[in-house]
C-alpha positions as CSV (number, residue, x, y, z in Angstrom):
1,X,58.6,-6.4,93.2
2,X,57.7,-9.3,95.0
3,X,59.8,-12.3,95.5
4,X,58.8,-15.5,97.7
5,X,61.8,-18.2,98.5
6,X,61.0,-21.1,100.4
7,X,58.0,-19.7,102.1
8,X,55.7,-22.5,104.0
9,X,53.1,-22.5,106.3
10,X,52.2,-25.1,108.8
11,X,49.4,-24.9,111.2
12,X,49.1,-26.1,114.5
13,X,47.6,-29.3,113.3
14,X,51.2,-29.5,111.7
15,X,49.6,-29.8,108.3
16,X,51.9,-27.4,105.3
17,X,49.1,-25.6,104.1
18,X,51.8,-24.0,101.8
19,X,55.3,-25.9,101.2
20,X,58.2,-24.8,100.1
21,X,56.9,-21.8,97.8
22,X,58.5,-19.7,96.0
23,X,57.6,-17.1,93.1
24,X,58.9,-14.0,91.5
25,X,56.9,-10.7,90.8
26,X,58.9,-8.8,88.3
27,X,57.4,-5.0,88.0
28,X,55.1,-4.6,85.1
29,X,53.9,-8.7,85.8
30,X,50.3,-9.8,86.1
31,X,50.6,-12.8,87.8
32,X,47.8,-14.8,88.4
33,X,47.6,-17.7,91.0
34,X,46.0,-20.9,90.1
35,X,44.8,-23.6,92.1
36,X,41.8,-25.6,93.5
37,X,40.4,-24.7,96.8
38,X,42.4,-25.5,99.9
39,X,45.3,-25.5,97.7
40,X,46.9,-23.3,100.1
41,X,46.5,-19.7,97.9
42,X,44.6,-17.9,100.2
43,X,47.3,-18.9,102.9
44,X,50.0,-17.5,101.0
45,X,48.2,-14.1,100.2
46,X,47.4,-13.7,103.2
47,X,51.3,-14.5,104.4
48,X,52.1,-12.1,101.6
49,X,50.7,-8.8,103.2
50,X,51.3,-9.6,106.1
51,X,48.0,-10.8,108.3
52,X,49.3,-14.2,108.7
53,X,52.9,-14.6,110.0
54,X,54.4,-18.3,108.4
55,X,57.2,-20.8,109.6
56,X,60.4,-20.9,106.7
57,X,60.6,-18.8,104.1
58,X,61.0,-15.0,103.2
59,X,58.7,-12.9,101.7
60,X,60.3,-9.6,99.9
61,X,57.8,-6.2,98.5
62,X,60.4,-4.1,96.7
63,X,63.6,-5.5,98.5
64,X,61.8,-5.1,101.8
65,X,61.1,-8.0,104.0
66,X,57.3,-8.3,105.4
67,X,58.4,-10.1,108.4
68,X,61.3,-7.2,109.5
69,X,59.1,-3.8,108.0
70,X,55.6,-5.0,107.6
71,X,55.0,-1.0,107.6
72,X,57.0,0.0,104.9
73,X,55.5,-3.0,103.0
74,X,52.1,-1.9,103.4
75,X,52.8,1.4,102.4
76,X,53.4,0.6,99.1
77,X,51.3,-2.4,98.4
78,X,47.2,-2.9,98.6
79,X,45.0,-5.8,99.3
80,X,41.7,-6.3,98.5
81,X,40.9,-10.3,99.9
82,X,37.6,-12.2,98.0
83,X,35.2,-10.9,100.7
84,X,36.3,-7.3,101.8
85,X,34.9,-6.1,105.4
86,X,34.3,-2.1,105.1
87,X,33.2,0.0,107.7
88,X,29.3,0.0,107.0
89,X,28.8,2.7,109.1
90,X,31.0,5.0,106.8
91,X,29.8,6.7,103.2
92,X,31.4,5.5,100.4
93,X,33.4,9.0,100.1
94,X,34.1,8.9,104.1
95,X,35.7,5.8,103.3
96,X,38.2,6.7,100.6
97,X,39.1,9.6,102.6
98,X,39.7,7.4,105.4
99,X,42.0,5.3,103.0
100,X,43.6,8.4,101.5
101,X,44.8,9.9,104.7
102,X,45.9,6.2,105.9
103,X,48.3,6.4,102.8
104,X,49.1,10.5,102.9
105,X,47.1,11.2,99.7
106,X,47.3,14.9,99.3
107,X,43.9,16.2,99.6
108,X,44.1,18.3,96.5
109,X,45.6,14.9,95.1
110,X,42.8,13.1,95.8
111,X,40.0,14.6,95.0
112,X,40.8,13.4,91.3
113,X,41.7,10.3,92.3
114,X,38.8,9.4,93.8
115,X,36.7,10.5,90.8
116,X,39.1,9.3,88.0
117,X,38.2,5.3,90.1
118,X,34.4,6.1,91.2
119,X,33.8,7.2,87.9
120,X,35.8,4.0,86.0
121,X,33.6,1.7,88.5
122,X,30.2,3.7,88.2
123,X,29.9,4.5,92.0
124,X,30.1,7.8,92.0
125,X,26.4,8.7,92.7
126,X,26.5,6.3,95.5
127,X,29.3,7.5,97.3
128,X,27.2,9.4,99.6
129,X,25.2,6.8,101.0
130,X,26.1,4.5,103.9
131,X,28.3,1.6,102.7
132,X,25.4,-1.0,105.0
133,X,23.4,-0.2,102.2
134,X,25.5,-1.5,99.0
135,X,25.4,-4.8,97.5
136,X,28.4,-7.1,97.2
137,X,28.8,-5.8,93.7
138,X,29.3,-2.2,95.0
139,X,31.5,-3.4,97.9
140,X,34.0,-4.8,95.9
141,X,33.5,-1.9,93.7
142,X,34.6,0.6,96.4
143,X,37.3,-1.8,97.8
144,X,39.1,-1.7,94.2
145,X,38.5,2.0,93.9
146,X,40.3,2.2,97.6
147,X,43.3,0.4,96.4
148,X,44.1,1.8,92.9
149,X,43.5,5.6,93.8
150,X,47.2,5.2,96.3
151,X,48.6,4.2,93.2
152,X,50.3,0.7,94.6
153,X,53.8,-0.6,93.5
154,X,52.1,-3.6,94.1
155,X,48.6,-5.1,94.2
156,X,47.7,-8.3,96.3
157,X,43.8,-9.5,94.8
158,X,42.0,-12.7,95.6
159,X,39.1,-13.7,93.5
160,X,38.7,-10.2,92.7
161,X,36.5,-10.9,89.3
162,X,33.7,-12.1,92.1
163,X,30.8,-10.4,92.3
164,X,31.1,-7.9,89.0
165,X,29.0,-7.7,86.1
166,X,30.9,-8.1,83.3
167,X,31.2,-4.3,82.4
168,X,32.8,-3.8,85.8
169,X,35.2,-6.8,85.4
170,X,35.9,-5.3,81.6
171,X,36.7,-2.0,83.9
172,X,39.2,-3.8,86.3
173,X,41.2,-5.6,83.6
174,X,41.6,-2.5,81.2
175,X,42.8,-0.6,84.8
176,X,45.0,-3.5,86.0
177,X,47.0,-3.0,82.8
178,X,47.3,0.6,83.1
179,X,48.7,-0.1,86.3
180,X,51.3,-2.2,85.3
181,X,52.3,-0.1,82.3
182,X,53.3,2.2,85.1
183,X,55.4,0.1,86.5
184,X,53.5,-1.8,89.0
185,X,52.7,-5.2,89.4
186,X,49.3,-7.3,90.2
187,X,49.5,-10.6,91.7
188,X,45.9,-11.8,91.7
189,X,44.2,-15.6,92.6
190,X,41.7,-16.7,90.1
191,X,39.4,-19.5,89.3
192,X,38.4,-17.9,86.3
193,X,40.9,-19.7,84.0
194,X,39.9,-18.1,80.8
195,X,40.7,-14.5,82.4
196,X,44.0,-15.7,83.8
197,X,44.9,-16.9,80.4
198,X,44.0,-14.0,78.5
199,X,45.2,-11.1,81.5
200,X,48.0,-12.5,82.8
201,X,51.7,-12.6,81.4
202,X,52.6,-15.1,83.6
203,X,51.1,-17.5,86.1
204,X,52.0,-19.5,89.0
205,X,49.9,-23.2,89.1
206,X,49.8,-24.7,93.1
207,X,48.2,-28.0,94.3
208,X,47.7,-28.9,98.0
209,X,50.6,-26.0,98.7
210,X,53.5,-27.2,96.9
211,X,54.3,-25.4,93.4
212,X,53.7,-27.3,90.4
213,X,55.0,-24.6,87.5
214,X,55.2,-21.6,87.2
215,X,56.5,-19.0,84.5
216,X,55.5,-17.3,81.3
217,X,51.7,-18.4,80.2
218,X,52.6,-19.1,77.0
219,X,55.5,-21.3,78.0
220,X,52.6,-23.0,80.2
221,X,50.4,-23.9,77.9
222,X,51.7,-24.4,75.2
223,X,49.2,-25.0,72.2
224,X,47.0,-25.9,75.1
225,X,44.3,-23.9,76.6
226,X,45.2,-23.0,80.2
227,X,42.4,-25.1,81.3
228,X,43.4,-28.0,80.0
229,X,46.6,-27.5,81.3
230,X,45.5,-26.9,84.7
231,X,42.9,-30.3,84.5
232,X,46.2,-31.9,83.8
233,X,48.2,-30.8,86.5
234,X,46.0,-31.2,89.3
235,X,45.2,-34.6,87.9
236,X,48.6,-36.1,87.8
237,X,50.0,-37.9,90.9
């Protein structure tokens, strides 16, 4: 679903932010991303869905390259980055439709869409009111109930456990995996380690943009926790 080969990054500084990466999304994955900040994670994601173009490499949704049909990659992919920017000046319902004609939702379609996700994330009542007046919480809320009522093939988060109480975060994980029972696939960056470990069937460890493992979690750590495996890793010289 998504595959990364050689994909690096250099800036105009001509530091590799990201060097030599590359990863392989199987459908039905949840792939976490690991690393420490600057590590380069952000860089790739971004890379990955295509805001950022990048120097070597090819990046692959579904067999399609993002560099050649960045359209047709979009169209069956969402993103939801660790600070989304919404249109405040939209309703929360304004704004899914917005999102649902963007992606050719049928309107009859979508009516149960949006409800099946409002009502999972507990914004439904809310969705009336101007999104200027929601708190991060709701934000993110509303940014995640924008990408899973298109139904992705694939879905691109980064930090996406920021900013949710606990039931909401309980809400994400249990709809992540429906997802991916379906056929999909989540490739998501996380600092929470203890999520990663217990979410994700496989994960991908990076440090100062080079990859240092990747593959099954439970190949990864072993009879270790993730934690200490990552301390480890980002340690070592």
């Amino acid at each position: 679903m998504l595959k990364i080969t050689n994909f690096t990054k250099i800036y105009q500084n001509q530091k590799k932010a990201v060097d030599n990466l590359s990863i392989h999304v199987e459908s039905g994955d949840i792939y976490g991303f690991i690393g420490h900040n600057g590590a380069g994670k952000t860089t790739a994601i971004r890379s990955i869905v295509g805001v950022m173009d990048f120097n070597e490499g090819e990046i692959l949704i579904d067999g399609i390259s993002i560099k050649k049909d960045p359209i047709k990659c979009k169209s069956i992919m969402a993103y939801i980055p660790d600070n989304p920017d919404l249109y405040e000046y939209l309703t929360g319902l304004q704004y899914l439709n917005f999102i649902s004609n963007i992606f050719s939702i049928d309107k009859s379609k979508r009516i149960d869409l949006i409800k099946k996700y409002a009502d999972a994330f507990e914004i439904t009542d809310d969705l009336g009111k101007l999104i200027s007046s929601y708190s991060h919480g709701m934000k993110q809320k509303l940014a995640l109930t924008s990408a899973f009522i298109h139904q992705p093939k694939l879905l691109i988060l980064d930090e996406p456990f920021v900013g949710l109480d606990p039931k909401a975060a309980h809400t994400l994980k249990t709809l992540i995996h429906d997802l991916c029972q379906h056929g999909s696939s989540v490739f998501f960056s996380t600092h929470v380690l203890d999520v990663a470990e217990k979410l994700c069937n496989k994960i991908a460890i990076i440090k100062k943009g080079k990859l240092v493992a990747s593959g099954k979690t439970e190949d990864i750590k072993g009879n270790q926790s993730l934690e200490d495996v990552f301390m480890e890793l980002i340690s070592h010289d």
